[in-house]
C-alpha positions as CSV (number, residue, x, y, z in Angstrom):
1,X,-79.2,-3.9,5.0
2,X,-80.7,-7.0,3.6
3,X,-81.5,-10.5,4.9
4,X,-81.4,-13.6,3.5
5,X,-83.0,-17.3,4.5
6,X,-80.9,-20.2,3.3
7,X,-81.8,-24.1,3.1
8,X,-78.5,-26.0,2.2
9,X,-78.7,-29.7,1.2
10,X,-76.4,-32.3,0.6
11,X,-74.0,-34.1,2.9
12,X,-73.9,-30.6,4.8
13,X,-74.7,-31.9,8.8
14,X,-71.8,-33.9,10.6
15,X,-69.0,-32.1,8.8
16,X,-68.4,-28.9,10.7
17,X,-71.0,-26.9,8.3
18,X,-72.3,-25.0,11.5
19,X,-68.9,-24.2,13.0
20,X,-67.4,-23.2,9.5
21,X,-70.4,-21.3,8.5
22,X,-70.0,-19.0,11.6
23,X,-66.3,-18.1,10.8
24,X,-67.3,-17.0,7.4
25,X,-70.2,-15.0,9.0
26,X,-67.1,-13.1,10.9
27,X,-65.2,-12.2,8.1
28,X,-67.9,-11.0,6.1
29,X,-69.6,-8.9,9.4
30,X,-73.2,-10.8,9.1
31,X,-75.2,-11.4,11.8
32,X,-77.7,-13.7,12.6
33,X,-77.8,-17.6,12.8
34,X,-77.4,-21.3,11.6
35,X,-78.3,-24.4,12.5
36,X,-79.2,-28.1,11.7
37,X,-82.9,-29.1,10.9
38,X,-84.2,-32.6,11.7
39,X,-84.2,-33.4,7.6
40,X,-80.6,-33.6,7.1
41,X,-80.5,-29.8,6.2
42,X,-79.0,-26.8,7.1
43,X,-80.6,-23.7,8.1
44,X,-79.6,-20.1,8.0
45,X,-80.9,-16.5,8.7
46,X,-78.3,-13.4,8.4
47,X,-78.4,-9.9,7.7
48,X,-75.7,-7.5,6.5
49,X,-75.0,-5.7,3.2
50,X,-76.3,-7.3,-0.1
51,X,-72.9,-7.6,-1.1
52,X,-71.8,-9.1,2.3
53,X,-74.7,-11.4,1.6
54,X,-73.8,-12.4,-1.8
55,X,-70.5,-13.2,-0.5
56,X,-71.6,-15.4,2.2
57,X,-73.9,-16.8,0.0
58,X,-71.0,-17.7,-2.3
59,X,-69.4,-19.7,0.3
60,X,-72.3,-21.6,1.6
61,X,-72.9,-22.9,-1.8
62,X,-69.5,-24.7,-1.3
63,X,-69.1,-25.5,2.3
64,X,-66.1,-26.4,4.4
65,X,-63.8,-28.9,2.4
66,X,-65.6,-32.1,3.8
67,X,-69.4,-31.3,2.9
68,X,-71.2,-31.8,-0.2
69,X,-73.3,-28.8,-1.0
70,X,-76.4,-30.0,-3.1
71,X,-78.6,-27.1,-3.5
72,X,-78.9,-23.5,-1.5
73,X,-82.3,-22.3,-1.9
74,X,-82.0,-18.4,-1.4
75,X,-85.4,-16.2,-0.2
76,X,-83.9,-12.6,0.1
77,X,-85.9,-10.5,2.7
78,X,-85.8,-7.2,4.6
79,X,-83.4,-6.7,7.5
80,X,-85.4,-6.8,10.9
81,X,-81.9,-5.3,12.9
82,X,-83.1,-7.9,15.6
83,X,-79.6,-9.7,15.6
84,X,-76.0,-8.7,17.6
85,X,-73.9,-11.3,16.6
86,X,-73.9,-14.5,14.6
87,X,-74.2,-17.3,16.5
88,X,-74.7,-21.4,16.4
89,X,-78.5,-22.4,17.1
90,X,-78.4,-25.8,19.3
């Protein structure tokens, strides 16, 4: 199990980024969570298999149909286990 720590940019907050990225953390069985940061970004932490990871990485660097993706930074780390579910950070 790996985790991974993404910052997306672009036009990626007010387009249903959140909601959209926690569907695609169902289908690929990640855990963990994503939210909005006060600079216009996106934030997310979520574990699972690398390959799971790369997968979900692969679709964040897209977005739902109405965003802009800019840039992903990636920072691959260990897993911690600590997460149940994936979930939307308020």
């Amino acid at each position: 199990m790996k985790r991974v720590h993404l910052i997306i940019s672009g036009d990626v907050q007010g387009v249903g980024f959140r909601a959209w990225t926690l569907r695609n953390s169902k289908t690929k069985s990640c855990t963990g969570w994503v939210k909005n940061r006060d600079d216009g970004t996106v934030e997310v932490i979520a574990e699972g298999t690398r390959t799971e990871l790369e997968e979900f990485i692969a679709h964040c660097q897209h977005g739902p149909e109405v965003a802009w993706v800019e840039r992903v930074v990636v920072n691959w780390l260990d897993a911690t286990g600590e997460f149940d579910r994936f979930e939307v950070l308020y």
